[in-house]
C-alpha positions as CSV (number, residue, x, y, z in Angstrom):
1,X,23.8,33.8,1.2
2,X,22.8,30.0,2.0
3,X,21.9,27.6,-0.7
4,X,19.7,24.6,0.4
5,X,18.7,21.4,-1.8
6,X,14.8,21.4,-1.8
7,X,12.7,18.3,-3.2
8,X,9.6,19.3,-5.7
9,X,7.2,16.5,-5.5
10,X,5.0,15.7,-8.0
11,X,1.8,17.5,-8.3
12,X,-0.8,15.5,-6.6
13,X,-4.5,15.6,-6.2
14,X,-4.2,16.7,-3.0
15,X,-1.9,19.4,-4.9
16,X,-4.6,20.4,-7.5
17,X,-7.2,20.8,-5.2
18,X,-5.0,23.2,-2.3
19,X,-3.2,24.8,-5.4
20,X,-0.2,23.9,-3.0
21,X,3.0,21.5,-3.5
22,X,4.8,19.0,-1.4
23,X,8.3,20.4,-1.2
24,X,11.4,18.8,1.1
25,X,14.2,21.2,2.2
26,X,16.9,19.8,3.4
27,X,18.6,21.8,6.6
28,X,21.6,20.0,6.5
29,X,24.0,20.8,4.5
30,X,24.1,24.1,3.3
31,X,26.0,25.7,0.8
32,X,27.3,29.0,0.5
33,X,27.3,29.4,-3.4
34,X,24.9,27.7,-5.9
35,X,27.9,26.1,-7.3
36,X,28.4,24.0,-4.5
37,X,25.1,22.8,-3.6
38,X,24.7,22.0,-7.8
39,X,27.6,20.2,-7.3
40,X,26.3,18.2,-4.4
41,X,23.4,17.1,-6.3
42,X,25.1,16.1,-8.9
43,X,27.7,14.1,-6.9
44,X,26.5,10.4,-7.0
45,X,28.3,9.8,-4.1
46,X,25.9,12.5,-2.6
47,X,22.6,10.2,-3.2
48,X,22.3,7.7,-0.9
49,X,22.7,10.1,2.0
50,X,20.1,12.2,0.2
51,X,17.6,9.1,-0.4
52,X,18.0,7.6,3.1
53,X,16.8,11.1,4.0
54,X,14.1,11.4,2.0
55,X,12.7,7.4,3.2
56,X,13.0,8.1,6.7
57,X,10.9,11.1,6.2
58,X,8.2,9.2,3.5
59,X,8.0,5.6,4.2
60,X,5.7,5.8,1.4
61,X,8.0,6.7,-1.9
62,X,6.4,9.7,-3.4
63,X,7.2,10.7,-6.9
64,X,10.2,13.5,-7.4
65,X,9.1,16.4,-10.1
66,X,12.9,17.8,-9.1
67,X,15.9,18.5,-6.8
68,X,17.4,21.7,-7.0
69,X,19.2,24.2,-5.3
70,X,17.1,27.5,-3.9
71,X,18.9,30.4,-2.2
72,X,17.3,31.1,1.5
73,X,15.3,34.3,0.0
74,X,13.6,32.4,-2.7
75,X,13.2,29.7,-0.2
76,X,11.4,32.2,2.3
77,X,8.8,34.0,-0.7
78,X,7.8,30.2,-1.7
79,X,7.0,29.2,1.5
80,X,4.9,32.4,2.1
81,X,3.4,31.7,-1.2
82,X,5.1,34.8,-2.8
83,X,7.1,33.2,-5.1
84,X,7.6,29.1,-6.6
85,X,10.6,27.2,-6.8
């Protein structure tokens, strides 16, 4: 099974009103246990890769709720709406 590190933004307006939430998955890397990824994000060594990610995707810095690591059929039932992270 493949692990990926997904963003949870903050709950926004926007948010509230669309009962939705601003999520970033990251594609690249994946990780083949929960262990590893978990480690990864814990890994400060990991960050700035992470961050310079994150700014070249939102020039504007939007407030992080959390990073954590999702398994690809969790990942799949929250973007359907199934299931949240």
């Amino acid at each position: 099974m493949k692990f990926f590190i997904v963003v949870v933004f903050a709950m926004s307006q926007a948010d509230l009103a669309d009962g939705g939430r601003d999520l970033y998955v990251f594609t690249e890397p994946t990780y083949t246990t929960q262990q590893e990824c978990e480690q990864d994000i814990l890994d400060p060594e990991v960050y700035p890769g992470l961050v310079a990610k994150l700014i070249s995707e939102y020039p504007q810095p939007k407030p992080i709720d959390a990073v954590v690591c999702v398994d690809e059929t969790t990942l799949e039932q929250s973007l359907q709406g199934s299931q949240s992270i």
